[in-house]
C-alpha positions in Angstrom: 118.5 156.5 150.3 121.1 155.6 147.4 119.9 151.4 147.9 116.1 152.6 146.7 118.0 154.1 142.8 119.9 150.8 143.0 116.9 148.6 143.8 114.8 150.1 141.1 117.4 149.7 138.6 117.9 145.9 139.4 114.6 144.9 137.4 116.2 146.5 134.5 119.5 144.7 134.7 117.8 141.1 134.6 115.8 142.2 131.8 118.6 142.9 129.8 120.2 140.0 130.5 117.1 137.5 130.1 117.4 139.0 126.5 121.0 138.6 126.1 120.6 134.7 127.2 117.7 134.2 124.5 119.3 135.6 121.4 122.5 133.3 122.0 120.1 130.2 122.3 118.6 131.4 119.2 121.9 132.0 117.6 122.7 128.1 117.8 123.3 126.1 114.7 120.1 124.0 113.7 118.8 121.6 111.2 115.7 120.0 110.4 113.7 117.4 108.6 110.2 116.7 107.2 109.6 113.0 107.6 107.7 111.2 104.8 106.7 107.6 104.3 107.8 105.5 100.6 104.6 107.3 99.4 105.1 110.6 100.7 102.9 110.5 103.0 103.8 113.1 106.2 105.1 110.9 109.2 106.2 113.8 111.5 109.5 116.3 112.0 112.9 116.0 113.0 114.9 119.0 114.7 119.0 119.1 115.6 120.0 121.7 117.2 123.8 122.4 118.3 124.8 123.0 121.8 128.4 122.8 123.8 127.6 119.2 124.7 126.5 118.2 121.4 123.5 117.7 118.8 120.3 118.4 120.5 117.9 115.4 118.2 114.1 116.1 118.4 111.8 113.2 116.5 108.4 113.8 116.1 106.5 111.2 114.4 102.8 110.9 113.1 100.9 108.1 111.1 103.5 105.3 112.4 102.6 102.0 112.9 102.3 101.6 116.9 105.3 99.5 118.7 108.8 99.9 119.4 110.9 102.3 115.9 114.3 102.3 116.0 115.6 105.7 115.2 118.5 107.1 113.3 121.1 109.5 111.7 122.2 108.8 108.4 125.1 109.3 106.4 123.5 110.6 103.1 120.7 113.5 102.3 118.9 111.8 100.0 115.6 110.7 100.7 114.4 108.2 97.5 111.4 106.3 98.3 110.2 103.6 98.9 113.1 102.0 100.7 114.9 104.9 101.4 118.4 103.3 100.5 119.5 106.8 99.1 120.5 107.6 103.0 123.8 105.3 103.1 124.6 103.9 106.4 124.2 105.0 109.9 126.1 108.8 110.7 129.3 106.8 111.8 132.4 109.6 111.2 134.8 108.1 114.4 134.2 104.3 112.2 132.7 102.7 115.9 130.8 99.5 115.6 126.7 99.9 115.9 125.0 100.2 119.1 125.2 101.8 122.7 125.6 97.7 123.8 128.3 97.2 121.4 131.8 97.4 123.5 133.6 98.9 119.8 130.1 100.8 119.7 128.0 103.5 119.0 127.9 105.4 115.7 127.5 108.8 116.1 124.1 108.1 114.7 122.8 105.7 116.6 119.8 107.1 119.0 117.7 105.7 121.2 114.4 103.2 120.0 111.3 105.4 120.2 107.9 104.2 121.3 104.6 104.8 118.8 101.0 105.1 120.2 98.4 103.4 119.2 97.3 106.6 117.6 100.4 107.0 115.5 102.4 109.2 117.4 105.9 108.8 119.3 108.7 110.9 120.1 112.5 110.9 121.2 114.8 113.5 122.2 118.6 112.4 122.2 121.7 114.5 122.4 124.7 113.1 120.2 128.0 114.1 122.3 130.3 115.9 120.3 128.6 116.2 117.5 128.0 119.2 115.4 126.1 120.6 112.4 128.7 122.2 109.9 132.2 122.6 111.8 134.5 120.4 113.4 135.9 117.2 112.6 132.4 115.4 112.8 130.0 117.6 111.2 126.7 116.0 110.3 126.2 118.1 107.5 128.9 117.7 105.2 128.9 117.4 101.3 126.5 114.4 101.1 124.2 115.9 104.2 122.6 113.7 106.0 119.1 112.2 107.1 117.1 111.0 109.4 115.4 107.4 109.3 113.0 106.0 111.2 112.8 101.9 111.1 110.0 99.6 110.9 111.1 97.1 113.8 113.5 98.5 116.9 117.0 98.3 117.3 118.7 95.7 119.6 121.4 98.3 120.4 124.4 95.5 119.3 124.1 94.2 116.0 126.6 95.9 113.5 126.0 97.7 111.0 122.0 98.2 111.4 121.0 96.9 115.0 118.7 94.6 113.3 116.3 97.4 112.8 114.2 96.3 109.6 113.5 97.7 106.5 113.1 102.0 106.5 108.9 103.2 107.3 110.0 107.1 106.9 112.9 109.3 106.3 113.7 113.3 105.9 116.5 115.1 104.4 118.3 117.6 107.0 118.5 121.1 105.9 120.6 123.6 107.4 118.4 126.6 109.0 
């Protein structure tokens, strides 16, 4: 008779801790971006969220020319149209070479190329290890801030500094949330 009380209390248990688990996700560090074109034109979103094995990257792009975009984190928050220059360099705080094919390689914000539809839309999702938004020795959001910048032509994962990514089609300041 005392396993039925025990039983009927179990549901309650995992509901409290179902809650417990969802307000620490929601507790996590995040940044995002609104992606604009030279003319300020909308071209999608960008989300970072922190986690224990690094930045959590989101890219969500609309109104992109279709083909292969190279995608990635740059140093500076500024976002100055048209060529988007105002965002400095690739996110590189441990001074690596560029590119996940580079043996002295990656930056930290180097991500992978993403892939736009012939309607305009693409989408990556990339976790940076060790990275983080505001603390630590690396943080992505330091005095400058940083951006993200999505490239007219794709990376080739090797060339240093840029990857040979052409000119910048869309970028967005990241804002601490």
């Amino acid at each position: 008779m005392k396993i039925v009380p025990l039983l009927a209390a179990l549901p309650l248990a995992l509901a409290a801790s179902a809650c417990a688990t969802t307000g620490d996700s929601a507790a996590a560090p995040t940044a995002s971006a609104k992606l604009a074109a030279g003319d300020g034109a909308a071209r999608g979103t960008a989300t970072v969220t922190q986690a224990a094995d690094g930045l959590h990257v989101l890219v969500k792009a609309v109104g992109v020319t279709p083909g292969i975009h190279a995608v990635h984190i740059h140093t500076t928050g500024q976002c100055v149209g048209p060529d988007f220059t105002s965002a400095g360099g690739h996110w590189n705080p441990t001074a690596h070479k560029h590119g996940k094919d580079n043996p002295a390689g990656p930056h930290m914000g180097d991500m992978p190329n993403m892939t736009v539809g012939p309607d305009g839309t693409g989408a990556i999702e990339y976790i940076v290890p060790a990275g983080t938004i505001s603390e630590g020795a690396t943080p992505l959001l330091d005095a400058d801030g940083a951006a993200i910048v999505i490239h007219a032509q794709a990376d080739d994962y090797q060339t240093d500094p840029t990857g040979n990514a052409g000119g910048r089609a869309a970028c967005g300041v990241l804002s601490a949330k």
